[in-house]
N, C-alpha and C positions, 0 to 999 in steps of 0.2 A: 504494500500500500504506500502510496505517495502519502507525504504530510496533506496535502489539502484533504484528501479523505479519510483521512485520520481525522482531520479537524471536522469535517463534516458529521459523522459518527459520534466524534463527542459531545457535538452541541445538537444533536438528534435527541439523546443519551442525557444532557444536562436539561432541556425542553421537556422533554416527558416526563423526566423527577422532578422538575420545577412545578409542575403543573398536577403532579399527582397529589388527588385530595385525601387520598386512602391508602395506607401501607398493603399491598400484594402478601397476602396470607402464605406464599409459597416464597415471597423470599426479602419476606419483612416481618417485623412485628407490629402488632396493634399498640395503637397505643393505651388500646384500655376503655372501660367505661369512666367514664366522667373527664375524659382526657380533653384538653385546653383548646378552646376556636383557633389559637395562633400556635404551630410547631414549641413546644417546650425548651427545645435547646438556643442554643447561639452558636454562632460560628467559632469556629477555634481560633481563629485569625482574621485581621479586618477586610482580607480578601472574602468575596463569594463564587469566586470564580474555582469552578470544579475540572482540575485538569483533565482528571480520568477517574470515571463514576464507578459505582456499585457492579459488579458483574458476577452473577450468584453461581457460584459450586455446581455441579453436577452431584456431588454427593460429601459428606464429609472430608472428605480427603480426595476431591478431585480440583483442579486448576478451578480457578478466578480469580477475582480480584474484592477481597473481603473487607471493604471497604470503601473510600474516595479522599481522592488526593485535592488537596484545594492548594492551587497555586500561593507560594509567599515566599517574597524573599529572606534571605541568612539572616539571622538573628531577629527577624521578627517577632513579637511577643504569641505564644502560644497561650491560649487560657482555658479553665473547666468549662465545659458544655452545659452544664448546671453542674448543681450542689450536689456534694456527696465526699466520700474518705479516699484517699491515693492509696490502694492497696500494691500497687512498684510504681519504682521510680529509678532508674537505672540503664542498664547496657543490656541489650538482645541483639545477638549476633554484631555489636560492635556498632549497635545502634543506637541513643537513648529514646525510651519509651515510658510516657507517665499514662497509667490505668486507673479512671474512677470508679468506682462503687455507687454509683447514685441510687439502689434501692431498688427493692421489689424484682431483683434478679436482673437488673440491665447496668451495662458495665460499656464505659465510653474507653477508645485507647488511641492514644495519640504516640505518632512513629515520627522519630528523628527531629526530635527533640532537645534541645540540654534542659535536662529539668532541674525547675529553682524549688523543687517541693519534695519530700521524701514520705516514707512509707508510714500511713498512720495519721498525715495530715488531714483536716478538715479545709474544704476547699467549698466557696459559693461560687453560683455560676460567675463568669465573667474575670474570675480569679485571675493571674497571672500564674502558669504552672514551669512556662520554662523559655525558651527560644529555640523557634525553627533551626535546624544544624543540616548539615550534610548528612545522608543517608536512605532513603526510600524514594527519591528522583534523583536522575543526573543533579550533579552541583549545575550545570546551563542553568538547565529548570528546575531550581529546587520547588518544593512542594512539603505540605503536613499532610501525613497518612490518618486520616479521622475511621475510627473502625469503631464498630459497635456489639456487643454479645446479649443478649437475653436469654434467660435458663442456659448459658454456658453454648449456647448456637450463634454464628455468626451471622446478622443481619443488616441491611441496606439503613443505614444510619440517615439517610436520604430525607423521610418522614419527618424525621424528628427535629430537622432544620428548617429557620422561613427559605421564602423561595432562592434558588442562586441567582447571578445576574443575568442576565439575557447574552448570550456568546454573540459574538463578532465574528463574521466570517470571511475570512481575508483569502487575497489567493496565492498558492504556492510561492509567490515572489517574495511576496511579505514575509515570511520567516527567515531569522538569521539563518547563516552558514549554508 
Protein backbone atom coordinates (compact mmCIF):
# COMPACT_ATOMS: atom_id res chain seq x y z
CA UNK A 1 0.00 0.00 0.00
CA UNK A 2 1.15 3.49 -0.83
CA UNK A 3 0.84 6.19 2.11
CA UNK A 4 -2.05 7.97 0.47
CA UNK A 5 -4.01 4.73 1.03
CA UNK A 6 -2.98 4.15 4.20
CA UNK A 7 -4.07 7.58 4.88
CA UNK A 8 -7.20 6.96 3.31
CA UNK A 9 -8.03 3.72 5.43
CA UNK A 10 -7.21 5.54 8.47
CA UNK A 11 -9.58 8.27 8.27
CA UNK A 12 -12.40 5.60 7.00
CA UNK A 13 -11.38 3.98 10.36
CA UNK A 14 -11.16 7.37 12.43
CA UNK A 15 -14.87 8.53 10.63
CA UNK A 16 -16.80 5.44 11.61
CA UNK A 17 -15.35 5.50 15.42
CA UNK A 18 -15.94 9.15 15.58
CA UNK A 19 -19.38 8.73 14.78
CA UNK A 20 -20.10 5.51 16.47
CA UNK A 21 -22.89 6.08 19.11
CA UNK A 22 -22.63 2.59 20.58
CA UNK A 23 -19.70 0.26 21.44
CA UNK A 24 -19.99 -3.19 18.91
CA UNK A 25 -20.64 -5.86 21.59
CA UNK A 26 -18.12 -8.03 19.43
CA UNK A 27 -15.37 -5.90 19.85
CA UNK A 28 -16.00 -3.25 22.50
CA UNK A 29 -17.49 -2.93 25.70
CA UNK A 30 -20.71 -1.31 26.99
CA UNK A 31 -20.55 1.06 28.68
CA UNK A 32 -23.17 0.13 31.06
CA UNK A 33 -26.42 1.13 32.32
CA UNK A 34 -26.61 4.45 33.48
CA UNK A 35 -23.56 5.28 31.41
CA UNK A 36 -22.92 9.26 30.77
CA UNK A 37 -24.63 11.21 27.36
CA UNK A 38 -20.88 12.57 26.74
CA UNK A 39 -17.93 9.43 26.40
CA UNK A 40 -16.49 9.29 30.03
CA UNK A 41 -12.90 9.47 29.29
CA UNK A 42 -10.47 12.30 27.98
CA UNK A 43 -7.82 12.09 25.64
CA UNK A 44 -4.55 11.04 26.89
CA UNK A 45 -2.95 13.98 25.00
CA UNK A 46 -4.14 17.37 23.69
CA UNK A 47 -3.99 15.75 20.37
CA UNK A 48 -7.38 13.87 18.87
CA UNK A 49 -5.83 12.82 16.09
CA UNK A 50 -5.84 8.93 15.97
CA UNK A 51 -2.82 7.73 13.84
CA UNK A 52 -3.95 4.05 13.74
CA UNK A 53 -7.32 2.96 15.36
CA UNK A 54 -8.62 -0.16 17.14
CA UNK A 55 -8.24 -3.34 14.92
CA UNK A 56 -9.89 -6.25 16.88
CA UNK A 57 -8.03 -9.89 17.32
CA UNK A 58 -9.37 -12.72 15.47
CA UNK A 59 -9.03 -14.59 18.75
CA UNK A 60 -7.07 -14.04 21.88
CA UNK A 61 -3.88 -14.50 20.68
CA UNK A 62 -4.32 -13.65 17.06
CA UNK A 63 -2.73 -10.28 15.30
CA UNK A 64 -4.38 -6.79 15.75
CA UNK A 65 -3.80 -3.85 16.97
CA UNK A 66 -5.22 -3.78 20.72
CA UNK A 67 -5.72 -0.41 20.98
CA UNK A 68 -5.09 3.35 19.03
CA UNK A 69 -2.35 5.37 18.68
CA UNK A 70 -3.19 9.07 18.84
CA UNK A 71 -0.41 11.05 17.37
CA UNK A 72 1.81 13.55 19.89
CA UNK A 73 4.88 14.74 19.98
CA UNK A 74 8.23 13.74 22.55
CA UNK A 75 7.63 14.76 25.73
CA UNK A 76 4.32 15.72 25.54
CA UNK A 77 2.21 15.53 28.60
CA UNK A 78 0.42 12.02 28.99
CA UNK A 79 -2.45 12.03 31.47
CA UNK A 80 -5.27 9.60 33.26
CA UNK A 81 -8.23 8.97 31.01
CA UNK A 82 -10.33 9.25 34.27
CA UNK A 83 -9.87 8.40 37.94
CA UNK A 84 -8.64 5.41 39.25
CA UNK A 85 -5.16 3.77 41.15
CA UNK A 86 -1.78 3.08 38.76
CA UNK A 87 -1.48 -0.53 39.26
CA UNK A 88 2.41 -0.37 36.85
CA UNK A 89 4.39 2.15 36.08
CA UNK A 90 7.58 1.06 34.55
CA UNK A 91 9.40 -0.67 31.59
CA UNK A 92 7.69 -3.43 29.17
CA UNK A 93 9.96 -4.60 26.70
CA UNK A 94 12.05 -1.41 27.07
CA UNK A 95 9.00 0.58 26.81
CA UNK A 96 7.51 2.78 29.61
CA UNK A 97 3.97 1.95 30.32
CA UNK A 98 1.50 3.43 33.00
CA UNK A 99 -1.84 1.11 33.67
CA UNK A 100 -5.01 2.59 35.58
CA UNK A 101 -7.51 0.67 37.43
CA UNK A 102 -10.44 2.86 37.01
CA UNK A 103 -13.12 0.33 38.49
CA UNK A 104 -15.71 -2.18 37.83
CA UNK A 105 -13.08 -4.29 35.81
CA UNK A 106 -11.90 -1.63 33.02
CA UNK A 107 -8.26 -0.86 33.15
CA UNK A 108 -6.89 2.15 30.75
CA UNK A 109 -3.00 1.40 29.57
CA UNK A 110 -0.85 3.87 28.19
CA UNK A 111 2.59 2.60 25.93
CA UNK A 112 5.61 4.79 25.62
CA UNK A 113 5.56 6.64 28.11
CA UNK A 114 8.16 8.10 30.84
CA UNK A 115 5.81 7.92 33.72
CA UNK A 116 5.85 10.67 36.56
CA UNK A 117 3.55 8.27 38.64
CA UNK A 118 4.39 4.85 40.37
CA UNK A 119 2.48 1.95 41.55
CA UNK A 120 -0.22 2.41 44.19
CA UNK A 121 -0.81 6.18 43.12
CA UNK A 122 -4.34 7.70 43.13
CA UNK A 123 -4.61 9.49 39.87
CA UNK A 124 -8.18 11.96 38.71
CA UNK A 125 -8.90 12.20 35.27
CA UNK A 126 -6.90 14.62 33.42
CA UNK A 127 -3.90 13.96 35.87
CA UNK A 128 -0.43 14.25 34.57
CA UNK A 129 0.94 10.49 34.50
CA UNK A 130 4.05 10.99 32.45
CA UNK A 131 5.51 12.05 28.91
CA UNK A 132 5.12 10.74 25.52
CA UNK A 133 8.94 8.87 24.87
CA UNK A 134 10.04 6.92 22.14
CA UNK A 135 8.63 3.41 21.62
CA UNK A 136 5.23 2.13 20.16
CA UNK A 137 5.61 4.50 16.77
CA UNK A 138 8.61 5.38 14.80
CA UNK A 139 10.49 8.28 16.61
CA UNK A 140 9.24 10.28 12.73
CA UNK A 141 5.93 9.68 14.07
CA UNK A 142 5.83 9.26 17.58
CA UNK A 143 2.53 8.49 18.89
CA UNK A 144 0.75 7.39 22.61
CA UNK A 145 -0.55 3.69 22.51
CA UNK A 146 -4.05 4.29 24.47
CA UNK A 147 -5.29 0.56 25.11
CA UNK A 148 -8.10 -0.48 27.11
CA UNK A 149 -9.10 -4.05 29.08
CA UNK A 150 -12.53 -4.83 30.62
CA UNK A 151 -12.90 -8.36 32.62
CA UNK A 152 -9.12 -8.63 31.66
CA UNK A 153 -10.22 -8.70 27.49
CA UNK A 154 -8.91 -6.25 25.26
CA UNK A 155 -11.38 -3.80 23.92
CA UNK A 156 -11.79 -0.72 21.35
CA UNK A 157 -11.07 2.18 23.98
CA UNK A 158 -12.70 4.19 20.85
CA UNK A 159 -16.31 4.56 22.84
CA UNK A 160 -15.15 5.79 25.75
CA UNK A 161 -13.44 8.95 24.15
CA UNK A 162 -15.48 12.32 22.71
CA UNK A 163 -15.22 12.37 19.03
CA UNK A 164 -11.50 12.50 17.29
CA UNK A 165 -10.86 15.35 14.92
CA UNK A 166 -12.13 15.09 11.52
CA UNK A 167 -8.71 13.78 9.34
CA UNK A 168 -7.33 15.77 6.53
CA UNK A 169 -6.74 14.05 3.48
CA UNK A 170 -3.60 15.11 1.68
CA UNK A 171 -2.09 13.49 -1.35
CA UNK A 172 0.95 11.36 -1.44
CA UNK A 173 3.09 14.43 -2.18
CA UNK A 174 2.25 15.97 1.08
CA UNK A 175 4.07 13.41 3.32
CA UNK A 176 7.73 13.93 4.26
CA UNK A 177 10.52 11.73 2.94
Amino acid sequence: MDRLTISVATAVAVLVAAHTTAPSAATSAPLGAGARDVAPWVWPTDSRVVERPWEAPDSDYGAGHRGIDVGAALGTPAVAVDDGVVTFAGSVAGRGVVTIDHGSGLVSTLDSVEPSVTKGDTVSQGDAVGAVAVGHCPAVAPCLHLGARLDDRYVDPTPYLPAAEWPVLLPASAWPG
